[in-house]
ZAMARGU-4260 file (C-alpha; in steps of 0.2 Angstrom, whole numbers, plus 5000, padded with zeros to 4 digits):
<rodrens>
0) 4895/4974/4878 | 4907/4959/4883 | 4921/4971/4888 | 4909/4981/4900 | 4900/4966/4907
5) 4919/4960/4913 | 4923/4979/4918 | 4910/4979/4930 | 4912/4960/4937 | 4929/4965/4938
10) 4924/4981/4951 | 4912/4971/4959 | 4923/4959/4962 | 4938/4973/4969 | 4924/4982/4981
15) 4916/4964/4990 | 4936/4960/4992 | 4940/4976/4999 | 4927/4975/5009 | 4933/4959/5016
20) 4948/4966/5020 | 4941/4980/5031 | 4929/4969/5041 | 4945/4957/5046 | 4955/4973/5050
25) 4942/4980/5061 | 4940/4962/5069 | 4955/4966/5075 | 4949/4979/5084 | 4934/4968/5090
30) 4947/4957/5095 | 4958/4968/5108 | 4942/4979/5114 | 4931/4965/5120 | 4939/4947/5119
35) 4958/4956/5126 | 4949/4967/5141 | 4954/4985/5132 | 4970/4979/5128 | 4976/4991/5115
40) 4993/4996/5115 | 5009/4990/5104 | 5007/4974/5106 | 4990/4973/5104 | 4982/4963/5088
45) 4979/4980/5081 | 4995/4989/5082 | 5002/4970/5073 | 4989/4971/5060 | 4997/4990/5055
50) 5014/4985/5055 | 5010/4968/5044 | 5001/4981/5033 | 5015/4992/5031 | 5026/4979/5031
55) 5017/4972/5017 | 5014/4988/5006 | 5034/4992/5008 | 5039/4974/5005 | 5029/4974/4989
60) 5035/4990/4981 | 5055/4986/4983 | 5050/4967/4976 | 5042/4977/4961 | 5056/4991/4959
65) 5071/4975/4958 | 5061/4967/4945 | 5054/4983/4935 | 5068/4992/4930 | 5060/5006/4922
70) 5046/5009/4933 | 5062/5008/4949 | 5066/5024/4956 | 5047/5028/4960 | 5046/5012/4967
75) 5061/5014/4978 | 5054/5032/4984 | 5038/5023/4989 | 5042/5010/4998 | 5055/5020/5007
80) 5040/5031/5013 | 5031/5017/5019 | 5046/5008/5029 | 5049/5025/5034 | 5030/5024/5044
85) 5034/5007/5048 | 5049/5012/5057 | 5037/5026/5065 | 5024/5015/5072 | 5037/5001/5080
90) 5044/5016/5090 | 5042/5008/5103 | 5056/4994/5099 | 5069/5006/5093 | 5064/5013/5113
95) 5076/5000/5119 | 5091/5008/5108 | 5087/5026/5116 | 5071/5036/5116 | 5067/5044/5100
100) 5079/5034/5090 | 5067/5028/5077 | 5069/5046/5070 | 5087/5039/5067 | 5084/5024/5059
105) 5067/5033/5047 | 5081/5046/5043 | 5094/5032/5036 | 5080/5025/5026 | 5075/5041/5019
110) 5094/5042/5013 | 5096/5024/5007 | 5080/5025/4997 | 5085/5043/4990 | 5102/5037/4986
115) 5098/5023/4974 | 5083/5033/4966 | 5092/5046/4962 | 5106/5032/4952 | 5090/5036/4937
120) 5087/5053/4941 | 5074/5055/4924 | 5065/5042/4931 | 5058/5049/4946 | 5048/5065/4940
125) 5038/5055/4926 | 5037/5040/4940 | 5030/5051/4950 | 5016/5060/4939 | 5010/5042/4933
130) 5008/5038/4952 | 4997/5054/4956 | 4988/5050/4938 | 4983/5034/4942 | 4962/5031/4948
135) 4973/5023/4964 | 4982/5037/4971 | 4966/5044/4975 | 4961/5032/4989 | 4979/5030/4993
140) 4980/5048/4997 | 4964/5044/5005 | 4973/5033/5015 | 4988/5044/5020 | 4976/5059/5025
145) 4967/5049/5036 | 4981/5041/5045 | 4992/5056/5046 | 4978/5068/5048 | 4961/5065/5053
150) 4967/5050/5066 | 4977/5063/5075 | 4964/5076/5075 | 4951/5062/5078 | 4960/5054/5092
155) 4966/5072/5104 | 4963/5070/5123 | 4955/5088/5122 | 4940/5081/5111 | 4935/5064/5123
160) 4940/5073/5141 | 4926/5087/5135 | 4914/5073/5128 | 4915/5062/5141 | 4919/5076/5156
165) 4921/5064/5173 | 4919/5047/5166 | 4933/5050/5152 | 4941/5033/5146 | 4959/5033/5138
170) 4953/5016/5130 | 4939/5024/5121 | 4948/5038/5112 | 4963/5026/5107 | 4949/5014/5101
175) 4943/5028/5091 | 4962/5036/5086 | 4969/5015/5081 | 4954/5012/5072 | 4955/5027/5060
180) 4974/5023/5058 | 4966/5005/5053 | 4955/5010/5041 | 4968/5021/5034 | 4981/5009/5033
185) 4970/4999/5022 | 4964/5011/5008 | 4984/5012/5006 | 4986/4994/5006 | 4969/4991/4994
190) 4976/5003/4982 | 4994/4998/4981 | 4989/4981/4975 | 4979/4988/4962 | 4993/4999/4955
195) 5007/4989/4957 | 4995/4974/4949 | 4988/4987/4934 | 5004/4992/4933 | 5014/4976/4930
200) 5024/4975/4913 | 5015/4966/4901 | 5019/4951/4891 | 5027/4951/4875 | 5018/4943/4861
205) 5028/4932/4849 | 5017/4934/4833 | 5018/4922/4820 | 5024/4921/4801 | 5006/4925/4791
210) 5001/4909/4783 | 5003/4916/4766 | 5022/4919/4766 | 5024/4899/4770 | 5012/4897/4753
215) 5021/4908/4745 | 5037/4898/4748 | 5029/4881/4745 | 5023/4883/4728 | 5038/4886/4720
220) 5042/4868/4728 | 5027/4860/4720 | 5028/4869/4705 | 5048/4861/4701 | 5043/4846/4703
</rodrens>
């Protein structure tokens, strides 16, 4: 009963901040559409808040993989993917190199991050399958599918010129295109925490000598004298 009761707070609790999360996020939005006069582009509070996301979520997977060193080439995989999206939404930066060069810099992080994975090969596949069988990789490929999927499908000129015909606004489907790569972002970031927390290696209990072996011990004491 006791185990449950805390089971449930403990959701409760996980949804309500969740949910917090998501209404800050699409402040954001808020933020650039009516206080920043439509001002989304990539240095907008918006695009910011993505790249912190991403930022974060990568940051956090290469902290865990240094200190968990038999959860690590997973780790390292995962937060290579995500640096690699980073790397793909700051395109605009790598813009003052050349044009298109962040394809360069994704493509060196993919190698990097394959090259010390693969220094535990047999960690990777069984890495990998506790990832996809854990209750978060559900709404973290929630996440990914609504970034790299519906957001782009979501977001196509073809869609809001037909809806809108003559009084088509770019403003309104990039409001509509950033937000759904908002909400995405932050399913992956939500269910990150929760598997690298539920994840975490657990203490090891030091248990103590049982009482009787010390009055096992003892007696013969008493009993010489």
């Amino acid at each position: 009963m006791r185990n449950n009761i805390i089971l449930i707070s403990r959701e409760i609790t996980a949804f309500i901040i969740s949910g917090l999360v998501l209404v800050f996020c699409m402040a954001m939005v808020y933020i650039d559409v009516n206080w920043m006069n439509d001002a989304l582009h990539e240095a907008s509070f918006t695009e910011i808040t993505q790249e912190v996301m991403l930022l974060l979520i990568a940051s956090c997977y290469f902290l865990c993989a240094w200190q968990r060193p038999q959860q690590r080439s997973v780790l390292l995989l995962v937060g290579g993917f995500y640096s690699c999206m980073l790397i793909r939404e700051m395109d605009f930066l790598f813009d003052f190199i050349r044009h298109g060069s962040w394809l360069w810099f994704a493509l060196a992080t993919t190698a990097a991050s394959l090259a010390m994975a693969l220094r535990q090969p047999r960690q990777i596949l069984p890495g990998l399958v506790s990832l996809v069988q854990h209750h978060s990789w559900q709404m973290m490929a929630a996440g990914l599918l609504a970034v790299l999927v519906f957001s782009r499908l979501f977001g196509m000129h073809q869609l809001w010129e037909h809806l809108m015909m003559d009084g088509y606004n770019r403003v309104v489907k990039n409001m509509a295109e950033e937000g759904s790569e908002m909400f995405g972002y932050t399913l992956c970031l939500i269910a990150s925490a929760r598997y690298l927390w539920q994840t975490r290696p657990q203490p090891v209990s030091v248990q103590a000598l049982p009482v009787s072996r010390h009055v096992e011990h003892a007696q013969p004491l008493s009993a010489s004298r």
